[in-house]
GUVEXZA-586588 format. One record per residue (C-alpha): residue in one letter; x, y, z. Coordinates in steps of 0.2 Angstrom, whole numbers, plus 5000, padded with zeros to 4 digits. Each point is the difference from the previous one (the first is absolute). Layout:
N
+------+------+------+------+
| type |   c1 |   c2 |   c3 |
+------+------+------+------+
|    A |    X |    Y |    Z |
...
+------+------+------+------+
***
This chain:
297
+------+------+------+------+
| type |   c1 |   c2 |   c3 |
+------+------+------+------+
|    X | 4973 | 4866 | 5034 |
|    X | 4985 | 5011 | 5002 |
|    X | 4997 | 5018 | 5009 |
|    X | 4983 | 5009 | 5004 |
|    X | 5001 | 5017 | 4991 |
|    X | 4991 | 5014 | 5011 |
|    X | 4994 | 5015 | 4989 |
|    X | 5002 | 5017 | 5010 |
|    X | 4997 | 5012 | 4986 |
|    X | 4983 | 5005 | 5005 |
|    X | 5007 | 5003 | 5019 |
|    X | 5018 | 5005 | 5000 |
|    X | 5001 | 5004 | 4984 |
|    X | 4986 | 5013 | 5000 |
|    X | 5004 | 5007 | 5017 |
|    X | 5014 | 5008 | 4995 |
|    X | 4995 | 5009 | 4984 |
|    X | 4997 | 5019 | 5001 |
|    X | 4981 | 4996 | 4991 |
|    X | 4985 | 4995 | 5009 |
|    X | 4993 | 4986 | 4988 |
|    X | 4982 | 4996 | 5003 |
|    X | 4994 | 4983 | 5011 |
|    X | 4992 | 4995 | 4983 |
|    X | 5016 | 5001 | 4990 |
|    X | 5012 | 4991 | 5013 |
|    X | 4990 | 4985 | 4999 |
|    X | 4999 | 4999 | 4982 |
|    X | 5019 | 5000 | 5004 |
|    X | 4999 | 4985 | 5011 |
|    X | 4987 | 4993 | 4990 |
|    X | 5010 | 4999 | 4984 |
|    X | 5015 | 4995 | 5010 |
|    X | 4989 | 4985 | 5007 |
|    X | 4996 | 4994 | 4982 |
|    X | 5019 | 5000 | 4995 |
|    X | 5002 | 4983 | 5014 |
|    X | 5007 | 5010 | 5015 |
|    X | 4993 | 4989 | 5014 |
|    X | 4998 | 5013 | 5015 |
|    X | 4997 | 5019 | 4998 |
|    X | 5003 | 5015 | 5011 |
|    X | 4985 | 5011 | 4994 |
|    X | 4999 | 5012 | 5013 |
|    X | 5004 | 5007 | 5018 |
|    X | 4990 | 5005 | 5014 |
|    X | 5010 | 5015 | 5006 |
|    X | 4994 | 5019 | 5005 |
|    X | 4995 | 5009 | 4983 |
|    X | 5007 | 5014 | 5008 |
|    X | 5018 | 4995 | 5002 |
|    X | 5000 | 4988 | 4983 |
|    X | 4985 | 5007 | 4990 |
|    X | 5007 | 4989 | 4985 |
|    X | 4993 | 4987 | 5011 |
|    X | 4983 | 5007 | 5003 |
|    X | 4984 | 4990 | 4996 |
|    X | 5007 | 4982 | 5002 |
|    X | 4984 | 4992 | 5004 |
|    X | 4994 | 5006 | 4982 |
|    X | 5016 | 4994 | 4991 |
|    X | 4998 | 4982 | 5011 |
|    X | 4981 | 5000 | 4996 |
|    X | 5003 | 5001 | 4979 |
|    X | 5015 | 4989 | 5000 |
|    X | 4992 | 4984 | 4993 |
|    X | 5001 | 4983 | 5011 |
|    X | 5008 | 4987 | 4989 |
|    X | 5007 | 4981 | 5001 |
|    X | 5015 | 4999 | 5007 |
|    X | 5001 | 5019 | 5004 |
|    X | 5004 | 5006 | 5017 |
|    X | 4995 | 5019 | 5003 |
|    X | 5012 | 5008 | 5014 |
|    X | 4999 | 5019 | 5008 |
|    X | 5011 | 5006 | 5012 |
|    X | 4995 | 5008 | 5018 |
|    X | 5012 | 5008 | 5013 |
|    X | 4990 | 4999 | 5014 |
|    X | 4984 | 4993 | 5008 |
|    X | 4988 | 5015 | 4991 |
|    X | 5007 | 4994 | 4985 |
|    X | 4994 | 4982 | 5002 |
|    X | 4985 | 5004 | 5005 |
|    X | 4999 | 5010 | 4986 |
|    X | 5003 | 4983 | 4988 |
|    X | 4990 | 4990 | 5010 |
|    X | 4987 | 5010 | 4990 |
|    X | 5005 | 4991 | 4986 |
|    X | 5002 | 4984 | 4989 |
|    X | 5018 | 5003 | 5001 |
|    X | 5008 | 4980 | 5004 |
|    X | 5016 | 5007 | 5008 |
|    X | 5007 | 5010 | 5009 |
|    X | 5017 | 5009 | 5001 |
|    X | 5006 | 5006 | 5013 |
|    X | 5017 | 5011 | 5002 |
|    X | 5009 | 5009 | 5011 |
|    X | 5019 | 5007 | 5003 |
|    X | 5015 | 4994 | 5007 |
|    X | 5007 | 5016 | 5008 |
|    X | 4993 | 5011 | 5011 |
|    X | 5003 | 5017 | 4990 |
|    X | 4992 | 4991 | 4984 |
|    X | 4986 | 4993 | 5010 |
|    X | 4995 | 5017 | 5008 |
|    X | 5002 | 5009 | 4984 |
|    X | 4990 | 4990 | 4991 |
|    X | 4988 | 4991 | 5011 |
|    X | 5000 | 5011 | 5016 |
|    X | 5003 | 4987 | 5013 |
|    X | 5015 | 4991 | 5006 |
|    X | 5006 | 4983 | 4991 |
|    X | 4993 | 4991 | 5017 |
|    X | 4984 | 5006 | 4998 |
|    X | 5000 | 4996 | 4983 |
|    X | 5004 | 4983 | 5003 |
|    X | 4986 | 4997 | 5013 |
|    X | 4988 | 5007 | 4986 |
|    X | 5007 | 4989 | 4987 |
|    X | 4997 | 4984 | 5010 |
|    X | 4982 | 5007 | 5005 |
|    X | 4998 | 5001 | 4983 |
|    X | 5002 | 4984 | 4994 |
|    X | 4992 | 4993 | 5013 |
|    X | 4986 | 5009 | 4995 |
|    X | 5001 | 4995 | 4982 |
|    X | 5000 | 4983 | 5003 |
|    X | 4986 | 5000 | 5008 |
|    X | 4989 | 5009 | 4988 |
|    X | 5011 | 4987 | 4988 |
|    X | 5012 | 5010 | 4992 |
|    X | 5018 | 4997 | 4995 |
|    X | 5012 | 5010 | 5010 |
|    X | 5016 | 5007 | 4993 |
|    X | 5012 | 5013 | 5010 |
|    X | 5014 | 5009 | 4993 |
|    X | 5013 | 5007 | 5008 |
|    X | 5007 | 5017 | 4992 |
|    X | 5019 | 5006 | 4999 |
|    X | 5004 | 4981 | 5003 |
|    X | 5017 | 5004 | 4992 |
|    X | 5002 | 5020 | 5005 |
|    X | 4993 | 5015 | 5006 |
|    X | 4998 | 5018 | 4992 |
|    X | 5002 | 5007 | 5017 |
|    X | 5011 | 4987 | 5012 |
|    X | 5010 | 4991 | 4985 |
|    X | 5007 | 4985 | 5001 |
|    X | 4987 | 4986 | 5007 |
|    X | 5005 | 4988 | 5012 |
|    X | 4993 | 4980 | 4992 |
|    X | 4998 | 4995 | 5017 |
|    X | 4990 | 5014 | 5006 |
|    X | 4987 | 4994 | 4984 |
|    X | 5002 | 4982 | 5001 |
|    X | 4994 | 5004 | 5019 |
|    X | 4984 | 5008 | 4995 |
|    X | 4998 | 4987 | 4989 |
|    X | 5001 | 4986 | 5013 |
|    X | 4983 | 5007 | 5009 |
|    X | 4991 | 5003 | 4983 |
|    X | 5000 | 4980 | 4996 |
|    X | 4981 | 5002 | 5001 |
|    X | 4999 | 5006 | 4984 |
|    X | 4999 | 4989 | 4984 |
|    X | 5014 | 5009 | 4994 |
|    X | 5015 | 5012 | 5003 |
|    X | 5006 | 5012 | 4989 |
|    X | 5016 | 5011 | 5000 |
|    X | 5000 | 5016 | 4991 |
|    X | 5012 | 5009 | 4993 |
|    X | 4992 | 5017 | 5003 |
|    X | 5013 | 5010 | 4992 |
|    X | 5012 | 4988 | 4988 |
|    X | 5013 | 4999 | 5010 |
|    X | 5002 | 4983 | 5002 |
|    X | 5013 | 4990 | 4990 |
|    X | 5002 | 4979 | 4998 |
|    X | 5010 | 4995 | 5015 |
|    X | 4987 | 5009 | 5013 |
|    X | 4985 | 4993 | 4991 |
|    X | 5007 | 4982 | 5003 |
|    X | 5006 | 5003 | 5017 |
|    X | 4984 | 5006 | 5005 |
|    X | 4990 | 4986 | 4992 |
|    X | 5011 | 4989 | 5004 |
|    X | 4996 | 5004 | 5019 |
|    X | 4984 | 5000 | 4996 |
|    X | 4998 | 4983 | 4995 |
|    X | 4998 | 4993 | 5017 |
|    X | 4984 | 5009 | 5002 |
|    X | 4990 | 4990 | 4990 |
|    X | 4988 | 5010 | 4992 |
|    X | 5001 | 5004 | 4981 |
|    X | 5011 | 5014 | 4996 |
|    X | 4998 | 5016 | 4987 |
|    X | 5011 | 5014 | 4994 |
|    X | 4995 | 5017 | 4996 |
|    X | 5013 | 5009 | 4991 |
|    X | 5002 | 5020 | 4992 |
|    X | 5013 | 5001 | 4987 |
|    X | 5007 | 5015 | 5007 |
|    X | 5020 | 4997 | 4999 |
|    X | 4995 | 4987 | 4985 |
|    X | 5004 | 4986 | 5012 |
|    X | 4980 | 4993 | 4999 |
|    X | 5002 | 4986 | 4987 |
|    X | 5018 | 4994 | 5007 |
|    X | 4989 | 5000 | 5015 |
|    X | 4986 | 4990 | 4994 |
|    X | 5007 | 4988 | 4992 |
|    X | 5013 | 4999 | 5016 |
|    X | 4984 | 4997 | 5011 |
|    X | 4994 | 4986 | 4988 |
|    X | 5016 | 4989 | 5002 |
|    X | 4995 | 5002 | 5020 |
|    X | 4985 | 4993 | 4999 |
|    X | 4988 | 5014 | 4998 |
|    X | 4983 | 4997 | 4996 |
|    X | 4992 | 5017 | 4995 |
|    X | 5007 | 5015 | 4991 |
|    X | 4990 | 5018 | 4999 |
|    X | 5001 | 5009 | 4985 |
|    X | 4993 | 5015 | 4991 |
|    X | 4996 | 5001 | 4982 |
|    X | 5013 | 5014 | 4990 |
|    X | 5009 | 5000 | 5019 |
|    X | 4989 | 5014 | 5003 |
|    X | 4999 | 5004 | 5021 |
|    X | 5006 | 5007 | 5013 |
|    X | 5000 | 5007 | 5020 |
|    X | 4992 | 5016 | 5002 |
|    X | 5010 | 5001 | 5019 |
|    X | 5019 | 4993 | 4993 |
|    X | 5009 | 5013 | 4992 |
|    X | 5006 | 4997 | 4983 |
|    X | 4991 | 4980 | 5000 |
|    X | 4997 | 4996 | 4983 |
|    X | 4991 | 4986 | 4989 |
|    X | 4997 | 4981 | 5004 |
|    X | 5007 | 4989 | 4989 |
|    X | 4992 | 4998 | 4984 |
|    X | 4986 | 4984 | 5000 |
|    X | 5005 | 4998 | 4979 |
|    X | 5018 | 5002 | 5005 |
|    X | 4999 | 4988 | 5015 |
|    X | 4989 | 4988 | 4989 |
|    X | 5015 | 5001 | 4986 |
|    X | 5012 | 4992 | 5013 |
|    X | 4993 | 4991 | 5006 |
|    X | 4992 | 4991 | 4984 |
|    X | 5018 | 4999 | 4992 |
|    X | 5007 | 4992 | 5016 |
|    X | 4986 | 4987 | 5000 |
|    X | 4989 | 5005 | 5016 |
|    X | 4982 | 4997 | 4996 |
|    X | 4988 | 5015 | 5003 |
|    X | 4983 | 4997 | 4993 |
|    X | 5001 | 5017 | 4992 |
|    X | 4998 | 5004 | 4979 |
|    X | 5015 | 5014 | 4999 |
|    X | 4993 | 5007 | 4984 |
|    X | 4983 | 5005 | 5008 |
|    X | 5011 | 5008 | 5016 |
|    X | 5009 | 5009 | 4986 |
|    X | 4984 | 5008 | 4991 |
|    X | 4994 | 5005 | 5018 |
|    X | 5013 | 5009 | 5004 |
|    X | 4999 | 5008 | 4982 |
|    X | 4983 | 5002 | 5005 |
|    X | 5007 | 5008 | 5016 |
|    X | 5012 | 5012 | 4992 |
|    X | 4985 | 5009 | 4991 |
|    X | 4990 | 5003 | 5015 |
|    X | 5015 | 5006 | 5011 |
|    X | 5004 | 5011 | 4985 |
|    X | 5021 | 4994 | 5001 |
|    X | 5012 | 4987 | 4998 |
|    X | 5000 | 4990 | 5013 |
|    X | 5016 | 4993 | 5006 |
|    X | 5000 | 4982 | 4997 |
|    X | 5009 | 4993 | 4986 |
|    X | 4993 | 4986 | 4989 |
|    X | 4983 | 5008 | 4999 |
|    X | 5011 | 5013 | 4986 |
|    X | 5011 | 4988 | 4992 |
|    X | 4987 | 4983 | 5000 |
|    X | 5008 | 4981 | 5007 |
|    X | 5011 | 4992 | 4989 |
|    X | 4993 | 4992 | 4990 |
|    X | 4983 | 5007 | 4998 |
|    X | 4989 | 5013 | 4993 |
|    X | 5006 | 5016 | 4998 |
|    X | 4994 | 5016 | 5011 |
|    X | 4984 | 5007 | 4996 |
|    X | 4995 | 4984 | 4994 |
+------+------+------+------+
***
């Protein structure tokens, strides 16, 4: 059994911190994750600066995040300015997102979900032609800060006219997803036929039950963040991803092949702690894998 590990840190992670790193500093974040094995990085997203100015600069962090074998560097847009703004780069995929509900969708991306749905699908089109891989995401998959509860047919329905893409991701904006959604909506998913993904926040510590719920479904990508570090700036109280080292710890002990070196996640995140100037909230990175090295070393 094997999964695709998609590092968020230098997107969502970042987004939500109250700091404004430099472009040059968050791609020595997705640089060092891309040496530890993570296959696929989300280094950056092409939003307004004045809205998420923790994003600002992407095509700076894209251009110093270094090309390597087997490596895929992702960035997120919202809209069509925002792929025309990473068609200016060497970025080889694109991720696209947009929200299930309409409050969430407005609030955050100032359009209705039915308009963000035509601009998605304009999207990937457009990728695929300029020869890009096309991911969409579909926010609150599981619940909404503003409208609660989210109906899986409502999602699975969007999904059905996004089968376009290369793959379809389901994320769990604000962690409040638990097992038996996750393998319902997968489940209803599986007739797609597209590869599937999971992005998940820790916020009610259901993300790891989750994950590892989404694996035994037959998901193909996970997105993390190293230290669990992230967050929405537009859902109140949204807290971390799930933590990459965390995740990879699972995941190792229950057999699922990553590609990914846990101790050089661990040290970036170490790494990590120092620049953001506090404990982060993942766990492993404080207490080391069992067995292995001790922290700090």
């Amino acid at each position: 059994m094997a999964v695709t590990i998609c590092e968020v840190g230098p997107r969502d992670g970042l987004q939500n911190e109250p700091d404004v790193l430099a472009p040059a500093v968050r791609a020595e974040l997705a640089n060092r994750m891309a040496r530890t094995g993570v296959p696929r990085v989300e280094a950056a997203s092409f939003v307004n600066p004045a809205r998420v100015p923790q994003m600002a600069g992407a095509e700076e962090v894209l251009a110093a995040v270094e090309a390597g074998e087997g490596l895929t560097r992702a960035a997120l847009v919202l809209n069509d300015r925002g792929y025309e703004r990473l068609r200016t780069t060497a970025c080889e995929e694109v991720h696209v997102a947009f929200c299930v509900t309409e409050t969430f969708n407005r609030r955050n991306q100032g359009r209705s979900v039915a308009e963000s749905l035509a601009q998605a699908r304009g999207i990937v089109a457009a990728a695929h032609e300029d020869g890009r891989r096309a991911t969409v995401t579909l926010a609150a998959s599981f619940g909404c800060p503003f409208e609660g509860e989210v109906d899986p047919g409502l999602v699975l329905g969007l999904a059905e006219q996004l089968t376009d893409a290369d793959e379809i991701v389901f994320a769990d904006t604000i962690g409040v997803g638990v097992p038996r959604q996750v393998r319902a909506l997968l489940t209803g998913a599986q007739s797609l036929g597209r590869p599937l993904g999971l992005h998940l926040h820790n916020t009610r510590n259901t993300g790891y039950a989750n994950a590892y719920a989404a694996i035994e479904a037959g998901v193909t990508v996970l997105d993390a963040s190293v230290g669990g570090i992230g967050g929405c700036p537009f859902a109140p109280r949204a807290t971390g991803n799930i933590a990459t080292e965390d995740l990879l710890y699972l995941l190792d002990k229950e057999g699922v092949d990553t590609g990914v070196d846990i101790d050089e996640v661990i040290r970036v995140a170490e790494w990590l702690e120092t620049v953001l100037g506090r404990q982060l909230t993942g766990q492993l990175y404080r207490v080391g894998p069992f067995p292995g090295r001790e922290p700090g070393t």
